[in-house]
Phi, psi and omega in degrees: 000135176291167183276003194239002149096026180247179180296127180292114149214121199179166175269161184298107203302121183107342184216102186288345183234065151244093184269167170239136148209148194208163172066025159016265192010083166084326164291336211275351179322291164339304191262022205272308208271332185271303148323334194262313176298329183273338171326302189296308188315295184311324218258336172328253154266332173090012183213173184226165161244031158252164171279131152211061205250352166250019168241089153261134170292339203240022137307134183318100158110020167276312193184122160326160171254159194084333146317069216276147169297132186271146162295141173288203171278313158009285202288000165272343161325158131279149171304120175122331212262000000 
């Protein structure tokens, strides 16, 4: 859940073909068939052609901007190791 209680929908900040939606809560049901298309789009082209500049991840109090998601440690391992 977001702190303003509105919806996450965007790609991840730092992974241009990772989209994301989140934060609903309990509304986003609605919006399924319509979220799945820009979800594909985002995950894609890395763009959508609806505004969705107000579920923006790097909106005031989600997630600094320029701020990229770390890996976990898992996914830092090498292969083999």
């Amino acid at each position: 859940m977001s702190h303003d209680g509105e919806m996450i929908l965007d790609n991840l900040v730092g992974y241009h073909n990772v989209a994301i939606f989140t934060g609903a809560s309990g509304r986003g049901f609605k919006f399924t068939p319509l979220c799945g298309r820009i979800l594909v789009d985002l995950a894609t082209t890395g763009k959508t052609y609806y505004d969705i500049s107000p579920f923006s991840i790097t909106r005031p109090g989600v997630i600094k901007p320029g701020h990229a998601a770390q890996p976990s440690s898992a996914a830092r391992l090498k292969p083999g190791l």
